[in-house]
N, C-alpha and C positions, 0 to 999 in steps of 0.2 A: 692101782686106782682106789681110792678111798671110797668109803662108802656112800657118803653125801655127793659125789662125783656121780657112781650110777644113776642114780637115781633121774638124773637131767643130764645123761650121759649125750644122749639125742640135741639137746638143747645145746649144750656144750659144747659139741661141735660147732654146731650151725654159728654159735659166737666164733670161735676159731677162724671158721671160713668168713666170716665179717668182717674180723679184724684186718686179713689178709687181704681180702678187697679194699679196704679203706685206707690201705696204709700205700696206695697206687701214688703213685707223683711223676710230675713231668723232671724232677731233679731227682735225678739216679743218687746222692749220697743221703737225702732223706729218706727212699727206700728201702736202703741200705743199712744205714743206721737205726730205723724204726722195725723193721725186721730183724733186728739182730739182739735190741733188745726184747723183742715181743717173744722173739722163738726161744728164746732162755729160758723160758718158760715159769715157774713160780708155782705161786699155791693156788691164785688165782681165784682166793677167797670172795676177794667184792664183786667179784660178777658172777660169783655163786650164789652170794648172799640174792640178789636179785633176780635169778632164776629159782631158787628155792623158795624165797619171801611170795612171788608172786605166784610163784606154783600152788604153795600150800595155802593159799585168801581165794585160788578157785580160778585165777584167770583162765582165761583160756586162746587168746590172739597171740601175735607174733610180736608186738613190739618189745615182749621182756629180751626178745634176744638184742635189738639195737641196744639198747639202755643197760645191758650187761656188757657191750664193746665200749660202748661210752666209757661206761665207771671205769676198765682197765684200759681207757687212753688217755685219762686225767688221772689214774695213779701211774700207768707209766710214763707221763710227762714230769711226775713229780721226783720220780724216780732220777730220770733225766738231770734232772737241774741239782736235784740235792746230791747227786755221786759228785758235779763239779766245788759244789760248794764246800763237799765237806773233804774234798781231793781225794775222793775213795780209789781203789785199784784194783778192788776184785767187789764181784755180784755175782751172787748164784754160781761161785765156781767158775767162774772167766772173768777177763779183764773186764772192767766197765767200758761205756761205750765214750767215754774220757777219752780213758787212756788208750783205748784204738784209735779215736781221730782226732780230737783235741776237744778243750772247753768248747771254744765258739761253735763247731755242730753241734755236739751234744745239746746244749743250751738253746738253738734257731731250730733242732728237731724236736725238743721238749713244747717249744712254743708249737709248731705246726701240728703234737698231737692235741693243743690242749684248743687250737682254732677248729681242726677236724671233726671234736668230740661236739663244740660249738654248734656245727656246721648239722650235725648228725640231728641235734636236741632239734635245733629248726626245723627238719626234715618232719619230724614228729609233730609238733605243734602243741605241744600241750605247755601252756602256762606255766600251771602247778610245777613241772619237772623243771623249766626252765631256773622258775626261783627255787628250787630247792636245790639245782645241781651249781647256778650262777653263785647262790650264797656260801657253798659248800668249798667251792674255789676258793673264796677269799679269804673265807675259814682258815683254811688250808695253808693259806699265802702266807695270813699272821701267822699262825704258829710255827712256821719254817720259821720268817726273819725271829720272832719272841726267842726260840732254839738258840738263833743265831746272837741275840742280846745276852742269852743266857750263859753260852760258851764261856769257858774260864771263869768262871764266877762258883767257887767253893760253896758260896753264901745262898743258892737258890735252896727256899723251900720244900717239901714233897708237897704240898699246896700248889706252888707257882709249877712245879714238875706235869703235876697233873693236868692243870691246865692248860700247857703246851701241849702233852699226849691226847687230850682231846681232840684240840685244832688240830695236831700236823694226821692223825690216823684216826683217830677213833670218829670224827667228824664223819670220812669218807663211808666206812661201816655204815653208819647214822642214814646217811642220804640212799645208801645202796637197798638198805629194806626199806625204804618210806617209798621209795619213789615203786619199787614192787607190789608199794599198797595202792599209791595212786594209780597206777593203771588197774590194780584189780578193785577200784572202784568204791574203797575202804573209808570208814565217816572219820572223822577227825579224832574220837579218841581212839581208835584203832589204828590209825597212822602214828598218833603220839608214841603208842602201847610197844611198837615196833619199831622205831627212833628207838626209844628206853635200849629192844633188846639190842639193836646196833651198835649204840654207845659202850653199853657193857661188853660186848662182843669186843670190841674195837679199843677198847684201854686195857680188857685181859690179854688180846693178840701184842700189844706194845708193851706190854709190864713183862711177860713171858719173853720178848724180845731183847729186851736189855737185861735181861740176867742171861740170858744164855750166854751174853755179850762175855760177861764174866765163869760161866762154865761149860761153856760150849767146844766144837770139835770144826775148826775150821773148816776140814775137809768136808764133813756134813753138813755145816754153816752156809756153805759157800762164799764169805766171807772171812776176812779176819777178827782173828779173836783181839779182842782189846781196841777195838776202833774208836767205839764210843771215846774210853780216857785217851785216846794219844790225840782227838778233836777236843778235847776239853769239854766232855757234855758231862753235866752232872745228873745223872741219873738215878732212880730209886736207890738200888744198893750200894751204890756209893753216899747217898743221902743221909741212910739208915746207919750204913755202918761209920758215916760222921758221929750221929748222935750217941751210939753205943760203945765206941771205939775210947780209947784211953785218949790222953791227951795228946799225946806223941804221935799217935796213930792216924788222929784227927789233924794233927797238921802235915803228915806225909800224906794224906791224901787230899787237902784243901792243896799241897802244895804241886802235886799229879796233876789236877783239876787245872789249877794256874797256867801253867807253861806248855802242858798237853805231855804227847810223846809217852812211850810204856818200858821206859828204861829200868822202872820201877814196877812193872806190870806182876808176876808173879809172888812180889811180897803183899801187894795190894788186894788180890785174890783172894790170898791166902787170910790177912783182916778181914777180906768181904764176908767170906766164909764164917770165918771163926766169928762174928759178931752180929751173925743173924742176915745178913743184908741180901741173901738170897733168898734164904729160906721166908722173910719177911716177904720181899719184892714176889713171889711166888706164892703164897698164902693170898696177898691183896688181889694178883690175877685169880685165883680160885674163887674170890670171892666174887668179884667181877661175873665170872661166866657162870658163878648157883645162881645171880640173879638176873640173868639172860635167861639161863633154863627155867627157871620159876614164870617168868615170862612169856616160852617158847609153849610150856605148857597149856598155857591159858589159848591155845592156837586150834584148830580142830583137830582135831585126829586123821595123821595122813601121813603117808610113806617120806612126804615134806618135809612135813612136821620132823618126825624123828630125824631125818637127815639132816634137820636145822640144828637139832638136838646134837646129833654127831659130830658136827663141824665145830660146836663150841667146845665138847670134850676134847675136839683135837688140838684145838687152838692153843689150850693152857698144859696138854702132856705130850704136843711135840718137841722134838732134841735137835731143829733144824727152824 
């Protein structure tokens, strides 16, 4: 257990036990399937993000635990829907829940957590949450399908790249400390102050994610290496090492990006490498989380605090 984990070690639970209450249904394969993604367990960052955020501005009620099950039933709905889309086969070191039952649950249970999560915000009542978490959705929405425009296209920007890693993740970070401001009660630039650090949190944990893509250790991935190029996503280090790359170079990998598939994957690699495109995509995440931290510090002084601190060092030097 990490360190920012103890610390809401109590709290953490008690989301646990939420999740596992909520995910109750009168249809046995949505239980089924919602539990099976849920108990995979993960890093479980954005609903850390929001027991830490609210912890550290002083709240002291129980709603950060709903609104921490919330945030991880609209990222595991997203989860849900983007394994079919992108035809993924392994998550976290087991099959996705795809490929155990087919597109159409996966897809009808992604929907029931993202109505559940719906269902939860009402219970709560609070406005402010509602628009931040309803907006945060849709965010989300575009930047899947923008992904999905983007695929195959050699030609996107680190501009238009970035823009995507906003909406599809960094968005979600964004909503998970703001809405731990607004219950702890927090004036508008204080809620801005902590958006900022979630954003920066939330494109360092995605820039860190797509190079790993590229030097990464499946078995500790839980995932496959090379997934990103065989869906045709053009990502940072393949962006970088476009622009750095010789000519040749530059067109086996605009032409990788084209047709998808990693038939080509270890020469690709091996350019990424040699032309900076890690080391670059991995310098921008660093950069990302000093100005998160520069942020985090501006926070009070509190056991929070530092563990908010800790969870962004880990974000940009984990290997998983």
């Amino acid at each position: 257990m990490q360190s920012f984990h103890k610390v809401v070690q109590s709290d953490f639970e008690s989301v646990n036990q939420l999740i596992i209450g909520q995910l109750h249904s009168d249809v046995d394969l949505v239980e089924n399937i919602g539990h099976y993604i849920v108990d995979a367990g993960g890093k479980r960052l954005r609903p850390l993000l929001v027991l830490l955020m609210s912890n550290a501005l002083g709240y002291n009620g129980r709603q950060h635990i709903n609104l921490a099950a919330i945030i991880e039933f609209i990222h595991t709905a997203t989860l849900l829907h983007d394994d079919v889309v992108d035809v993924s086969s392994l998550r976290r070191g087991r099959p996705t829940a795809n490929a155990q039952w087919g597109n159409a649950p996966s897809v009808l249970v992604g929907d029931f957590l993202y109505s559940r999560s719906f269902q939860m915000m009402v219970a709560i009542g609070n406005m402010d949450i509602m628009e931040i978490l309803s907006n945060t959705t849709n965010v989300i929405s575009e930047g899947e399908v923008q992904q999905l425009v983007n695929a195959n296209n050699p030609e996107v920007s680190e501009a238009t790249y970035l823009t995507v890693i906003h909406k599809k993740t960094a968005a979600l970070f964004e909503a998970a400390c703001e809405i731990g401001a607004v219950i702890s009660g927090a004036d508008t630039t204080l809620r801005k102050q902590v958006r900022q650090i979630g954003y920066h949190l939330g494109v360092a944990f995605q820039l860190v994610d797509d190079a790993l893509d590229y030097e990464g250790n499946a078995e500790k991935l839980g995932k496959n290496v090379g997934d990103d190029l065989a869906e045709g996503k053009p990502t940072l280090p393949l962006i970088h090492a476009i622009t750095q790359g010789t000519k040749d170079e530059a067109a086996l990998i605009k032409q990788a990006i084209r047709e998808g598939g990693i038939d080509k994957l270890q020469h690709i690699i091996t350019i990424v490498q040699q032309r900076g495109g890690l080391a670059y995509t991995n310098e921008c995440a660093r950069a990302h989380a000093d100005k998160a931290l520069a942020l985090i510090a501006n926070l009070p002084a509190t056991p929070y605090q530092s563990a908010l601190a800790d969870l962004t060092r880990f974000s940009v030097e984990r290997s998983t």
